[in-house]
Each structure stands twice: as structure tokens, then as C-alpha cells.
C-alpha positions as CSV (number, residue, x, y, z in Angstrom):
1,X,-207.5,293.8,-68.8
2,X,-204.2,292.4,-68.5
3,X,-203.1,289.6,-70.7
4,X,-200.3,287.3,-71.5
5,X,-199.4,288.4,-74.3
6,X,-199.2,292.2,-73.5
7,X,-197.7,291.1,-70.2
8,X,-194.9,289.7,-72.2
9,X,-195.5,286.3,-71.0
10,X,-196.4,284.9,-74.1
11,X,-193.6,285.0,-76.7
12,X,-193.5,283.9,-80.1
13,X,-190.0,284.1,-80.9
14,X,-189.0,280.6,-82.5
15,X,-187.5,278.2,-79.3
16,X,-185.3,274.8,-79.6
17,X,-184.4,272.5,-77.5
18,X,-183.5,269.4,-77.1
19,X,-186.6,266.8,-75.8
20,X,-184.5,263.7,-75.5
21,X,-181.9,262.9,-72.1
22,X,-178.4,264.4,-73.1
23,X,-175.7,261.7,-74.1
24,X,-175.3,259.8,-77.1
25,X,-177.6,257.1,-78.1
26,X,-179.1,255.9,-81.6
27,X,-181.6,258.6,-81.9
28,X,-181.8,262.2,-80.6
29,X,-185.0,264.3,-80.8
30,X,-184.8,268.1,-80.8
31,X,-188.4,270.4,-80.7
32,X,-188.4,273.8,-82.6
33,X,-191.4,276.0,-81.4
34,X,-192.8,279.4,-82.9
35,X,-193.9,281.6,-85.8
36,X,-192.2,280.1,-88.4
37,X,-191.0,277.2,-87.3
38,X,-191.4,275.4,-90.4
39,X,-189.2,278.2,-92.2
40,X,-186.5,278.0,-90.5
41,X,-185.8,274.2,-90.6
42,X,-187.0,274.6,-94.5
43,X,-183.7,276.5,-94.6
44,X,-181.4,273.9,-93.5
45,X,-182.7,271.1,-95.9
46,X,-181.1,269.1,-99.2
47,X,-184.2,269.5,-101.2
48,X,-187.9,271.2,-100.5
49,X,-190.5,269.9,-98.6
50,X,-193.6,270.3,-102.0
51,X,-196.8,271.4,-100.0
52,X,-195.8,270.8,-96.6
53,X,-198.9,269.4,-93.7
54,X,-199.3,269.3,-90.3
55,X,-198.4,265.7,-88.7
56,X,-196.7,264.6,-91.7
57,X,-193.7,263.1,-91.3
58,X,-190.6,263.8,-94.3
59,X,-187.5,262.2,-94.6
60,X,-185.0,264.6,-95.4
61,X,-181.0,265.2,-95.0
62,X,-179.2,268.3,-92.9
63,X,-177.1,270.6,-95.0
64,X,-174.0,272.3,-92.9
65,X,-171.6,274.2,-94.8
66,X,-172.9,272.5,-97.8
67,X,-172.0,269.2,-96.5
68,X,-174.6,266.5,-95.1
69,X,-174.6,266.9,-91.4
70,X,-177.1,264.0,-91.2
71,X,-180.1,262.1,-92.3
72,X,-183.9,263.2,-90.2
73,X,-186.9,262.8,-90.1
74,X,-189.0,265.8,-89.2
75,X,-192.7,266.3,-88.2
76,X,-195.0,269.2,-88.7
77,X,-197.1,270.4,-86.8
78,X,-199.6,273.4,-87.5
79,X,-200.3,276.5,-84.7
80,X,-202.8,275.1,-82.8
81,X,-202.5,271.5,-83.4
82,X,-199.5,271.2,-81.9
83,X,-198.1,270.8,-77.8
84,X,-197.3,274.3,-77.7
85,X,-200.3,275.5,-79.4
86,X,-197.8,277.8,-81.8
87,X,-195.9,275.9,-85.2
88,X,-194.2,273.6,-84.2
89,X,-191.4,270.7,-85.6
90,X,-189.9,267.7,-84.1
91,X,-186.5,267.1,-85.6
92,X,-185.1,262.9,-85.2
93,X,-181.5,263.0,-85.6
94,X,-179.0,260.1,-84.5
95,X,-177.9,260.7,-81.8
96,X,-174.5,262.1,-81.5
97,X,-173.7,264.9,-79.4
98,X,-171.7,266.8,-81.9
99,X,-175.0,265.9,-84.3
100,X,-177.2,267.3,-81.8
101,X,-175.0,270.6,-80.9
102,X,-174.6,271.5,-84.4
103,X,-178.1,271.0,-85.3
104,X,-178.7,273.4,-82.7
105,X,-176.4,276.1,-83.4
106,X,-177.7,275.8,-87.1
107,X,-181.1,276.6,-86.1
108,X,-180.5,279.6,-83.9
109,X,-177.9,280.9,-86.8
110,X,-181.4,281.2,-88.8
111,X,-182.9,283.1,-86.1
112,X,-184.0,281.1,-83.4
113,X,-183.1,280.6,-79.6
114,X,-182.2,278.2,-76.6
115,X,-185.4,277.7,-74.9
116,X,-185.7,278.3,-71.1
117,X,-186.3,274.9,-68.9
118,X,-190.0,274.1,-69.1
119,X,-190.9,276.9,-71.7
120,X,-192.3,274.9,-73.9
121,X,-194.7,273.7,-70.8
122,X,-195.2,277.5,-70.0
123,X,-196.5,278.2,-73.9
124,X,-198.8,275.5,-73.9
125,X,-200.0,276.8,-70.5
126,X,-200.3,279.9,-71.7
127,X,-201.6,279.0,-75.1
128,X,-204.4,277.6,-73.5
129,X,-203.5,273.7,-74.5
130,X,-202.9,273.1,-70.8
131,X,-204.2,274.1,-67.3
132,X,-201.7,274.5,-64.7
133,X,-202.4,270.9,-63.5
134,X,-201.4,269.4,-66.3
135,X,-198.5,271.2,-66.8
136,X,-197.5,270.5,-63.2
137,X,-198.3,266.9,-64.4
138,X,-195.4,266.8,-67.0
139,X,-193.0,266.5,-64.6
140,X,-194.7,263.9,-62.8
141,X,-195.2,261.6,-65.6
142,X,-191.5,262.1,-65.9
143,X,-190.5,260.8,-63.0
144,X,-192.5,258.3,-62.1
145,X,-190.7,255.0,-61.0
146,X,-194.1,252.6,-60.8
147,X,-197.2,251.8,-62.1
148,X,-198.9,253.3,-59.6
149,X,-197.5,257.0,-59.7
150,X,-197.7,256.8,-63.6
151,X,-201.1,255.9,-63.3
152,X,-201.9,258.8,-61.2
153,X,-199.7,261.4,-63.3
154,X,-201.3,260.2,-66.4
155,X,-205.0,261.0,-65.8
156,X,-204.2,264.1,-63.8
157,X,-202.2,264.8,-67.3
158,X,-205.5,264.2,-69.0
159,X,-207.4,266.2,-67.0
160,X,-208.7,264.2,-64.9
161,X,-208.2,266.3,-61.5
162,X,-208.8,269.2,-63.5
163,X,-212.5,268.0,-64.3
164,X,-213.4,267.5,-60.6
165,X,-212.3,270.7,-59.6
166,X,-214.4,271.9,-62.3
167,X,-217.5,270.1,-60.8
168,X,-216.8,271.2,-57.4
169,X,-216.9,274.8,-58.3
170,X,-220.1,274.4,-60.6
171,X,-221.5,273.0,-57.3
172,X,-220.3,275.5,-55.3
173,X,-221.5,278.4,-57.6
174,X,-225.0,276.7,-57.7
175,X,-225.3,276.4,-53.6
176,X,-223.6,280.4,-53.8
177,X,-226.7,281.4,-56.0
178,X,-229.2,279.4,-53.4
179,X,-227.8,281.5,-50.7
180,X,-227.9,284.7,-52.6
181,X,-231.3,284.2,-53.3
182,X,-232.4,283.3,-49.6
183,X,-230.3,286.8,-48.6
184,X,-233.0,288.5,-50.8
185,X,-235.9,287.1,-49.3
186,X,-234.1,287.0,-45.7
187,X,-237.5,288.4,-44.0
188,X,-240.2,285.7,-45.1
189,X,-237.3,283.0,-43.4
190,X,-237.0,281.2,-46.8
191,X,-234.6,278.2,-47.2
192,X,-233.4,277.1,-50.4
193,X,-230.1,275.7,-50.3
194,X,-230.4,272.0,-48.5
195,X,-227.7,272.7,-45.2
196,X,-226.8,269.0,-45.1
197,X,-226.0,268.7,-48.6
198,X,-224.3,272.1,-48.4
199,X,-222.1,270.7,-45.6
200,X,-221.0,267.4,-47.5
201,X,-220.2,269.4,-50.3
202,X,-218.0,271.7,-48.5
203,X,-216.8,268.7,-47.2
204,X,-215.4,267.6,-50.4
């Protein structure tokens, strides 16, 4: 059986990218994603991080060229526990563009790359942390304007349409086994799925 990972859909090379809107501001947030994650930003700090843990957050300075690049705070987060379901780190920097830039470059100088748009959607997909509605809902909780449409985009996020469709096909797979079953006892004109309730359920 074909999978994701022997399709080469699911990749584990280390990913950054930046998760804030580009331009300068007081604070910049950049996401690092992948088998050893936690390594390679290890690499790039003044001093060690003693018995590192998942959602911890450390307070740490950037070393470029042996200089301080900048002060940040970084979070952990563990395979499986995090968005992506693979190690993960969130990296606060201020906000500078040159900041930002450099940060990146350092990290794919110790081995990572640029991410594709939306891949770190796709590895949670894939990882199994999201269905492909809530995926699709990232976007929408993104750019929604109004209560009304973050409302919506929220609980389809949290799996709310996920979970009807869900008890749909439970329903439908129930009223499929009720048919089956008349099908084998088709000569002594048995009925055992209720056609009214059959049609509202279609229906829906």
C-alpha cells in the first residue's frame, strides 16, 4: 500500500520560515520544523540550553560571526506535540528585516531549508495532526474580516465540520449494512432499513 512517506510526500528535512507578515515591526516570529530542529538552532546560541523540554520557553542571544545578532526567545516543541507533528521551534526575534533575513540564512547554513507556501500545513496534514478540513481552515481563519466568518473558520478548524461528516458516514455505513442484509434475505421480502429515515438521511 502506498503511503506518504514512500510517496515522498512526507519529508523530514528541517523547514523555516517565517510565520509573522513581512515588514518590520517590534517582534518577528520565524518556525523551524524537522528532525532536529532543536540541533540546529542549539548551534547558533551564546550559551547551552541544560536539559532542554518541549513547550518551554528560553531566553537566549543569536551568535553571527561571533557577534550577537540578537536577543530571542525560543520555544520547543517535541515530534508529536507540536503543529507539524515533527520537532519543532518557534524563534521571537525583533523585528527587523535584516534580523529576520540573517536569522534565516543562519539556519539553512546549518542545514536547513526555505519552506514551500503552506508546507508546514501540508506536514501536519500529512502527519496526521490535521484533516484536510482543517487545513483548508487555516487559511480561513486567516482571513477573516468579522466575527461571523471567524466564528465559522474557528470550529471548522476544531473540527467541528469534520465531526458531522463523521456521523454522517457512521449513519450511512449503518443503513449500507441494513440494505446488505435485506439483499441476503431478498426472497422472504424482509425490510430492515426504515425508507423514511433512510430518505432524510440522504437528505442531509
Amino acid at each position: 500500500m502506498e503511503t506518504a512517506a514512500n510517496l515522498g510526500l512526507l519529508s523530514t528535512d528541517v523547514i523555516v520560515a517565517r510565520a509573522t507578515p513581512p515588514g518590520s515591526g517590534a517582534l518577528a516570529i520565524l518556525r523551524l520544523s524537522g528532525t532536529g530542529s532543536w540541533q540546529m538552532i542549539f548551534q547558533i546560541l551564546d550559551r547551552p540550553i541544560p536539559a532542554p523540554k518541549s513547550h518551554r520557553v528560553y531566553f537566549r542571544n543569536i551568535i553571527d560571526d561571533e557577534a550577537v545578532l540578537d536577543e530571542v526567545l525560543i520555544t520547543l516543541f517535541a515530534a508529536g506535540k507540536s503543529f507539524t507533528g515533527d520537532e519543532s521551534v518557534e524563534i521571537s526575534v525583533h523585528g527587523s528585516e535584516f534580523i529576520v533575513a540573517r536569522m534565516q540564512m543562519l539556519l539553512v547554513e546549518q542545514g536547513a531549508r526555505l519552506a514551500a507556501p503552506g508546507e508546514f500545513s501540508q506536514r501536519a496534514f500529512l502527519n496526521g495532526k490535521l484533516d484536510l478540513a482543517q487545513a483548508e481552515a487555516i487559511a480561513d481563519v486567516i482571513a477573516s474580516e468579522h466575527e461571523a466568518a471567524h466564528r465559522v473558520a474557528m470550529q471548522q478548524l476544531k473540527g467541528g465540520f469534520s465531526r458531522e461528516l463523521a456521523d454522517l458516514r457512521e449513519q450511512l455505513l449503518h443503513y449500507v449494512s441494513l440494505m446488505e442484509l435485506e439483499l441476503d434475505f431478498g426472497e422472504e421480502d424482509v425490510e430492515f432499513a426504515d425508507r423514511n429515515q433512510l430518505k432524510l438521511l440522504i437528505a442531509d
